[in-house]
N, C-alpha and C positions, 0 to 999 in steps of 0.2 A: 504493500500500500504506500509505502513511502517511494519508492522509484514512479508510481503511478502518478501521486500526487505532486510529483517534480515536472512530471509531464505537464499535468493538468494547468499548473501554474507558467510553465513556458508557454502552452498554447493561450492562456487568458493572456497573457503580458507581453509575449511575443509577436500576437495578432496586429495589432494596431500599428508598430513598429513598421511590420510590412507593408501597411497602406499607407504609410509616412514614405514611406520608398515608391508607390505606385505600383505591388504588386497586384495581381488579381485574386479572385474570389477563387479560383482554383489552390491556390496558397493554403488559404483558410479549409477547405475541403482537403486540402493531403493533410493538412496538420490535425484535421477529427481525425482521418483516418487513422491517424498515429496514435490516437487516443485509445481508438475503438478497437485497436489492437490490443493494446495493453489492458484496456477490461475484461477484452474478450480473453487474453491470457489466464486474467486472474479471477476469472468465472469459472474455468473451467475445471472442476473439482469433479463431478459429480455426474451420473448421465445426463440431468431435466437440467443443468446450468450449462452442458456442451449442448444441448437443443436449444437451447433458449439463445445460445451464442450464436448458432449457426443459421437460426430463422429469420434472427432480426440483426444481430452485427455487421456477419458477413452482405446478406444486402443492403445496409446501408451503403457499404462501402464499395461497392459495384456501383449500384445507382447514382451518388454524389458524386463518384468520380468517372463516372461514363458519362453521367446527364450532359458534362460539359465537350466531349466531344460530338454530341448533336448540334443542331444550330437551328435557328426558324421556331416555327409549332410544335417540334418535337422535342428540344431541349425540357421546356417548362415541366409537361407532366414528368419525366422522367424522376428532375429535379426531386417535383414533390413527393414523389414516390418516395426517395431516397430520403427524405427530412421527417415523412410520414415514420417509415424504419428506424431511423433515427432517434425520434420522440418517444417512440415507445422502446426500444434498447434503452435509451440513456435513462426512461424512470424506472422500468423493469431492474437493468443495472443496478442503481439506488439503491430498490428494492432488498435485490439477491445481494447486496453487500451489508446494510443493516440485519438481514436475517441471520449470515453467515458471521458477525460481529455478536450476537446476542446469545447465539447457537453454539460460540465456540470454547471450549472447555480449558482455552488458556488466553488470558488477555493481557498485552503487554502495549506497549508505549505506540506498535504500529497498530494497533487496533481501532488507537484516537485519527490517527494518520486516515485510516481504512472509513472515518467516520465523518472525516471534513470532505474526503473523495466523493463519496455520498453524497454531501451535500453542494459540491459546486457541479456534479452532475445534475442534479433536482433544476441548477439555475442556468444549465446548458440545453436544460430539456425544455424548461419552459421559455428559453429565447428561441429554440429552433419552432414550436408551438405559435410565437407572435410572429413569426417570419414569414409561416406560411397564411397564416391571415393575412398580414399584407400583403403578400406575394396575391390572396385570392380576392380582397376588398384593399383595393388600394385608398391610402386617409384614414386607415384605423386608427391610426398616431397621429398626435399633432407635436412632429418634433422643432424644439430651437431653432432659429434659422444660423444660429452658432457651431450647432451638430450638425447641420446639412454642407454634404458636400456630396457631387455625385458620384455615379457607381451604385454597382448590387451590392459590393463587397463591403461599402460603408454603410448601408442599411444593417447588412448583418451586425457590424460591432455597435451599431450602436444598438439593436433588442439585445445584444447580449449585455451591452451595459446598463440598461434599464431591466431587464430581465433581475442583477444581480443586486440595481438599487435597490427595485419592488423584493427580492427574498429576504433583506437586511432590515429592511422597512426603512429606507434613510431618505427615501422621498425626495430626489430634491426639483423636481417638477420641471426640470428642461423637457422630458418625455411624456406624454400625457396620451392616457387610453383614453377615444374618442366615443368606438364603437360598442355596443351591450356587450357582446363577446369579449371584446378585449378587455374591457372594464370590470367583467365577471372572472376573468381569469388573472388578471392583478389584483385582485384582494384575496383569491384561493391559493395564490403564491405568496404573499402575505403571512396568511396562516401558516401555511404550510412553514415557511421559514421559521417562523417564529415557535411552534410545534416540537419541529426536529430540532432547534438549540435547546428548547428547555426540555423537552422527552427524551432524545436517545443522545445527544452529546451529554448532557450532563448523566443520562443514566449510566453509560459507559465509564465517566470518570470517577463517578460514584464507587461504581465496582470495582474499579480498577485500585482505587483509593482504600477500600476494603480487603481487596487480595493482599494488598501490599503493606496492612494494619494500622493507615495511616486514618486520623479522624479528619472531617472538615473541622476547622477551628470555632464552629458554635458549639460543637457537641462538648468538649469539655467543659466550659464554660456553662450551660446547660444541663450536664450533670451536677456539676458543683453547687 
């Protein structure tokens, strides 16, 4: 989880660096794929977690990175196909990594690692989600004319930066969902964010904090 989460952080911090250089959206599509590798790696334990890898990883990673040698009317669907795969790997992912963190009969310091993976997946899932809303109702967003610059590849970073404000809940309103969908799914990201910090990151350190016979610093003071 920790060499994943290295990943995870070069792809978020890495992205934008490359559209400061003028590369394309192809860029961004090799470097998920490089992602989707590495979960799909550390998915695979078990037979229903190599099925679950091979139904929706492997074709995202086909789709995204095919869609772009189409060109015309056939690029798009392809596209969405591949984001559609995408969205559901990347919450699925989530999923199978919290259960396999909960489920595991030793927990140590990569576990936490294994638990913020999770979570900046949760907020890569639901940018690929506003993407393709836009992608199918164009004006969903009423973005800054700060954030605007053209390209596909600069719509993408910026749902994924809004995508991460809305799971943080830090609001800071250059990005604005317009549409009932999108505005429905910015407060269920919301929750969600808010959820998995205070349910399974802190349940984990909890435990972890108890394996290892350490107290949270109320409890003695509370006992006393």
């Amino acid at each position: 989880f920790g060499v994943l989460l290295v990943i995870l952080f070069v792809l978020l911090a890495g992205s934008p660096v490359l559209l400061g250089f003028g590369m394309s959206a192809d860029w961004f599509d090799g470097l998920m794929a490089l992602v989707l590798l590495a979960a799909i790696q550390s998915l695979c334990f078990d037979r229903r977690q190599r099925m679950f890898a091979l139904l929706f990883g492997i074709p995202t990673i086909v789709l995204c990175l095919g869609g772009h040698a189409f060109s015309g009317t056939g690029r798009l669907p392809v596209l969405m196909l591949g984001h559609l795969c995408g969205v559901l790997f990347l919450f699925g992912t989530a999923g199978l990594i919290v259960r396999s963190l909960f489920n595991s009969r030793c927990l140590t310091f990569d576990s936490i690692f294994g638990a913020v993976c999770g979570y900046l997946f949760l907020g890569l899932a639901w940018s690929m989600s506003y993407l393709m809303i836009e992608t199918f109702q164009p004006g969903s967003f009423r973005i800054s004319e700060l954030l605007c610059t053209p390209g596909e590849q600069s719509r993408s970073y910026v749902l994924i930066y809004y995508s991460f404000v809305t799971l943080t809940t830090v609001g800071y309103g250059d990005v604005t969902p317009i549409s009932p969908t999108t505005r429905t799914l910015a407060w269920i990201e919301a929750l969600t964010g808010q959820f998995y910090l205070a349910i399974i990151v802190a349940g984990l350190v909890s435990m972890l904090a108890a394996k290892t016979g350490r107290r949270p610093a109320g409890e003695d003071r509370d006992s006393v």
